[in-house]
C-alpha positions in Angstrom: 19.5 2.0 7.1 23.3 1.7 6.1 25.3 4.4 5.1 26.0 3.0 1.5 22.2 3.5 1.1 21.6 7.0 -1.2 19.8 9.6 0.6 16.7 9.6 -2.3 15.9 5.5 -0.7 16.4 6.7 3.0 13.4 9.7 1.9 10.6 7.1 0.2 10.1 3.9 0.7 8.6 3.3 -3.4 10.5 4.0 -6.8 7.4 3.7 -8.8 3.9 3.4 -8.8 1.9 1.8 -12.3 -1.9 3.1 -12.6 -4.1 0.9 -15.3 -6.9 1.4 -16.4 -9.3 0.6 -19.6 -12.8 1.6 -20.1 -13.9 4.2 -17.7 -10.1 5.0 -16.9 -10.6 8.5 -18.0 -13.5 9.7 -15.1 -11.7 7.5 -13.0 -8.4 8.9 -13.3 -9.8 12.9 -13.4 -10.8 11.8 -9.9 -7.9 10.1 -8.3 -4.9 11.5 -10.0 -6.2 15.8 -8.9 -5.8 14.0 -5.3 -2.3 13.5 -5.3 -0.2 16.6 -4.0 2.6 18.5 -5.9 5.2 16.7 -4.1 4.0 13.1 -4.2 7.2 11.4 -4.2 6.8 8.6 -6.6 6.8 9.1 -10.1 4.0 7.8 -11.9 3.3 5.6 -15.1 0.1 5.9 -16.4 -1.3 2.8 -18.7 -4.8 4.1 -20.4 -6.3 1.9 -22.7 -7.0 4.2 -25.7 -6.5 5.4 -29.8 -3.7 7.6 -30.4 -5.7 10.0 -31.9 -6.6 11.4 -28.2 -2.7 10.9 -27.2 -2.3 14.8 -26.7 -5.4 15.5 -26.1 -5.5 13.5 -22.7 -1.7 14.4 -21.8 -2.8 17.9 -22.3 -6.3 17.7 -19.7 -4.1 15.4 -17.0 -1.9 18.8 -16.8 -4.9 21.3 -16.5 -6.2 19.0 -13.6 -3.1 17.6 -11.7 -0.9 19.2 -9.5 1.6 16.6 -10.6 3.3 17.5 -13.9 1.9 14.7 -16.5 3.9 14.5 -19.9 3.4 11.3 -23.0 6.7 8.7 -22.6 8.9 8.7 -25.2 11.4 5.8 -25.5 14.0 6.1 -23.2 12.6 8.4 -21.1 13.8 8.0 -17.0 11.4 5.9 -14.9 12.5 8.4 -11.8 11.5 11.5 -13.9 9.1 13.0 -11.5 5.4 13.7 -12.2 3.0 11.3 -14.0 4.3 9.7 -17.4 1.7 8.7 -19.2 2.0 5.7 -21.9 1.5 6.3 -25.6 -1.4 4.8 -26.8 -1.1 1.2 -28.0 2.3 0.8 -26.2 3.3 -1.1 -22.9 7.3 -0.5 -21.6 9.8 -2.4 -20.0 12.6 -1.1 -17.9 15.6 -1.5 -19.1 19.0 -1.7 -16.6 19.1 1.8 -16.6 16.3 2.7 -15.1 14.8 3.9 -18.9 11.8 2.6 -20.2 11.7 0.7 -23.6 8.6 1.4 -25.5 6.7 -1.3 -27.1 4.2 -1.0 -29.5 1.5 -3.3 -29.4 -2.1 -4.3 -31.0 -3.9 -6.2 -28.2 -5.2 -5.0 -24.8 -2.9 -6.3 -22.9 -0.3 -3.4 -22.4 -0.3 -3.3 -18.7 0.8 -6.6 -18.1 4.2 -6.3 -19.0 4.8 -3.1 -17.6 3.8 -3.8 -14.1 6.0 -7.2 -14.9 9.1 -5.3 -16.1 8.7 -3.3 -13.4 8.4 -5.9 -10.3 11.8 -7.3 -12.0 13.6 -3.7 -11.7 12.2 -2.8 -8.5 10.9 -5.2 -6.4 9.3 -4.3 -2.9 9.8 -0.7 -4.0 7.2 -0.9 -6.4 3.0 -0.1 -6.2 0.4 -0.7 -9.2 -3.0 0.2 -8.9 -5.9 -1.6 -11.0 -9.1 0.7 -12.2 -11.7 0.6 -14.2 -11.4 -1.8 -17.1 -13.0 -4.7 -19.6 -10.7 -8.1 -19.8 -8.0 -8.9 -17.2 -5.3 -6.3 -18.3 -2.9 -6.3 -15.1 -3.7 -9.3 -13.7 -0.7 -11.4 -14.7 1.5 -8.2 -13.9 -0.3 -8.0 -10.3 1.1 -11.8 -9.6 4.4 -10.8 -10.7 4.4 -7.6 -8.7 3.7 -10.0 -5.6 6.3 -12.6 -6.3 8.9 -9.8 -6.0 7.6 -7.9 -2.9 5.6 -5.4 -4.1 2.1 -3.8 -3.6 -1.5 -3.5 -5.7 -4.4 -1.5 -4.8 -7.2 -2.5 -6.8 -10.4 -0.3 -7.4 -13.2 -1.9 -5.5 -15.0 -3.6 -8.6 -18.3 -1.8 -7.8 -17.7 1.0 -8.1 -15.7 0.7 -11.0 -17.5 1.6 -14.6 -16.4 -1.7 -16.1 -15.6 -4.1 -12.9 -13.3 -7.1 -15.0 -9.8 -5.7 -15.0 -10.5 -5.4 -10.9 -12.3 -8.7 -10.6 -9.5 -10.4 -12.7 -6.6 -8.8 -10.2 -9.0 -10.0 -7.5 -8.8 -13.3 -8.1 -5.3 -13.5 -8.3 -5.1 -13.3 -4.4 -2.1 -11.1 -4.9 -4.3 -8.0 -4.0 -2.7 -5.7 -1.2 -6.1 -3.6 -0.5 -9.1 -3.1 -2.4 -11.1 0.3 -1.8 -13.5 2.6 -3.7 -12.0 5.0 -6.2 -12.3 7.6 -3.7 -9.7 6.2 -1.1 -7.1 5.5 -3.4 -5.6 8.4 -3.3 -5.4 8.9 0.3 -4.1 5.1 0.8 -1.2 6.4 -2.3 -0.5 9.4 0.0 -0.3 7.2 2.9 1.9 4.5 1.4 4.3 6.5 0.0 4.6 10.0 2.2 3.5 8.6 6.0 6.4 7.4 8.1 6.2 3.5 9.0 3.0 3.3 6.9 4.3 1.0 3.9 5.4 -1.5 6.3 1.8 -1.4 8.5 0.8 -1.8 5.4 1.9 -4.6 4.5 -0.3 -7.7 3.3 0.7 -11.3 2.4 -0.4 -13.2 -0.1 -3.9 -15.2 -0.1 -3.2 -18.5 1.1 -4.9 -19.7 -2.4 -2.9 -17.0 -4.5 -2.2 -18.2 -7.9 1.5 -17.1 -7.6 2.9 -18.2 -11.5 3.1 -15.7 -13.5 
């Protein structure tokens, strides 16, 4: 590593990891996001399909369960604040130069797509999303992005997954790093992102039939 690299890129080898999820995020993500330690390096955006009426209310349980600190976005906010940031309801983001993210609001389902997008741009290589539980294909056409630029998608084995087609539709993609049961995903998180030499044995190239236009 050369010496005009900061010492924060020389200690992790990710900037940011984007979790999805839709129908059944909620079990899902009371499970896998308690597994992650205090000082999991990566901050965190959280996309949860859901009506703002619960906005607080789910901020508020993700704190009583995580070790992480988990707090609602607001526009503008640092990607690199530490913790688990979790979007508004009915919003996606984009990063802006800075390194902020731009809230968007929007009435369709699709809110992860351009997240995980705007993110590959900013970040590259350095950059994991992971696909849960979900109705439609939210993610998927972030997921090829994510691979065009280098980085990495775990995907929630589809059954055991409350609603398998957000995980199917990253599947067949063919820009799917590792697929595993909800219960590993943690542990392959921790692994990627805290385990010395791990990213790179990590590594997986694309499907030789991987639908690569985003």
């Amino acid at each position: 590593m050369s010496a005009g690299v900061p010492r924060r890129e020389r200690r992790r080898p990710f900037d940011v990891v984007v979790v999805a999820a839709s129908l059944g995020g909620p079990s899902a993500l009371s499970q896998l996001l308690p597994e992650l330690p205090a000082d999991f390096p990566a901050p965190i955006l959280l996309i949860q399909h859901r009506t703002p009426a619960i906005d607080g209310q789910f901020a508020a349980t993700l704190r009583q369960r995580c070790q992480l600190p988990a707090r609602l976005v607001e526009d503008g906010d640092r990607v690199d604040t530490p913790g688990i940031g979790v979007l508004p309801a009915r919003h996606t983001g984009a990063v802006d130069p800075a390194g902020r993210i731009r809230l968007r609001h929007r009435d369709d389902f699709r809110l992860a797509d351009p997240l995980i997008a705007s993110v590959a741009v900013r970040y590259g290589a350095r950059a994991i999303s992971v696909v849960l539980t979900g109705r439609l294909d939210d993610g998927a056409s972030g997921v090829r992005v994510l691979k065009c630029h280098g980085g990495r998608t775990i995907v929630q084995d589809p059954s055991t997954a409350a609603a398998p087609g957000m995980p199917l539709a990253a599947l067949a993609t063919g820009c799917v790093d590792l697929v595993m049961p909800l219960h590993r995903i943690g542990h392959a998180l921790i692994a990627l992102t805290m385990a010395p030499g791990a990213a790179e044995l990590l590594r997986v190239p694309p499907s030789p039939w991987a639908n690569l236009a985003a």
